[in-house]
N, C-alpha and C positions, 0 to 999 in steps of 0.2 A: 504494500500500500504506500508507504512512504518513497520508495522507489519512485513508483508511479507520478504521487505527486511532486519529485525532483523532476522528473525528466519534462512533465506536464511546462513546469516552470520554465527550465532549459529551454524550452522552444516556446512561450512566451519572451522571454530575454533573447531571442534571435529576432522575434516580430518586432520587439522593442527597436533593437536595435538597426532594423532593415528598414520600421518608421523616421528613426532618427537620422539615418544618411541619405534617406527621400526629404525628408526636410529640410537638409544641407546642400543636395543637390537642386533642391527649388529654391532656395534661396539667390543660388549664382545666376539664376535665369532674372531674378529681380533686378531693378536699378541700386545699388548700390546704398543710396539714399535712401530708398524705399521702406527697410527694416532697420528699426533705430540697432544700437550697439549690446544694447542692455537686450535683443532678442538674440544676439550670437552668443553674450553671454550665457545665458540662459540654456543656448542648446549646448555650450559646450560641458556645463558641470550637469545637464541631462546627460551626457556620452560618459564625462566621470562617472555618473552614478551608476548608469550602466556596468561599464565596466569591474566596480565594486561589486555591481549585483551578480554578475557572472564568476567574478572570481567567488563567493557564497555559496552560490552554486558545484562550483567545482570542492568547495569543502564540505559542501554537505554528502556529497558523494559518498567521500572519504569517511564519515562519520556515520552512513547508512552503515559502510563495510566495519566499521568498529561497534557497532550493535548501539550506536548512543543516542539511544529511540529518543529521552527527552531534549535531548540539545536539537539535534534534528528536528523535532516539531518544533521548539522555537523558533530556529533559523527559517523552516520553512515557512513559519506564520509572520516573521519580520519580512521575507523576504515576498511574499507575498503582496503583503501592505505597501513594500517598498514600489514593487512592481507597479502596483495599482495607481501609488503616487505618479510614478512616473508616466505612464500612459496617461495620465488628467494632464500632468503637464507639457506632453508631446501633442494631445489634442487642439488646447489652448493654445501653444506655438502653431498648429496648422490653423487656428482659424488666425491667426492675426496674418500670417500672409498670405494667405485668400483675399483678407481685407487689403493688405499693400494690394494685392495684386489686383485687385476688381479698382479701386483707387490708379492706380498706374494705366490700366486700359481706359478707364474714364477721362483721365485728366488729361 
């Protein structure tokens, strides 16, 4: 079971992540101007968090194989939360440059 919900995660944390370099890679399609600084900011400590999150991931593995059923549920419940976190705030970054971007075709 805990297995299962590592791996479930794992490939949530790849969605995550394959969200966040589609919203990097639309951004360079913007003007430059378009998205203030403080939303690069933003995506780039989203890509840190990620990458903390996958490294969790990778420990929890380790920790399924040492039988450490309670720590393992923790992490997979932090991790979890974390996830969710970050998905609201990759959502929120897609709509703001929807907005640049319907803003840039209009103007």
């Amino acid at each position: 079971m805990l297995q299962n919900c590592q791996r479930r995660l794992q490939v949530l944390v790849g969605e995550l992540l394959k969200r966040a370099d589609d919203l990097d890679q639309e951004s360079k399609f913007l003007d430059e101007n378009a998205l203030e600084q403080s939303w690069h900011d933003e995506l780039a400590r989203v890509c840190c968090d990620l990458v903390a999150l996958g490294d969790t991931v990778k420990e929890v593995d380790i920790l399924i194989r040492e039988k450490q059923v309670k720590i393992v549920r923790r992490s997979l419940m932090r991790s979890t939360d974390m996830a969710s976190r970050i998905a609201d705030r990759l959502r929120s970054m897609k709509r703001s440059s929807r907005l640049a971007d319907t803003k840039r075709v209009q103007g």
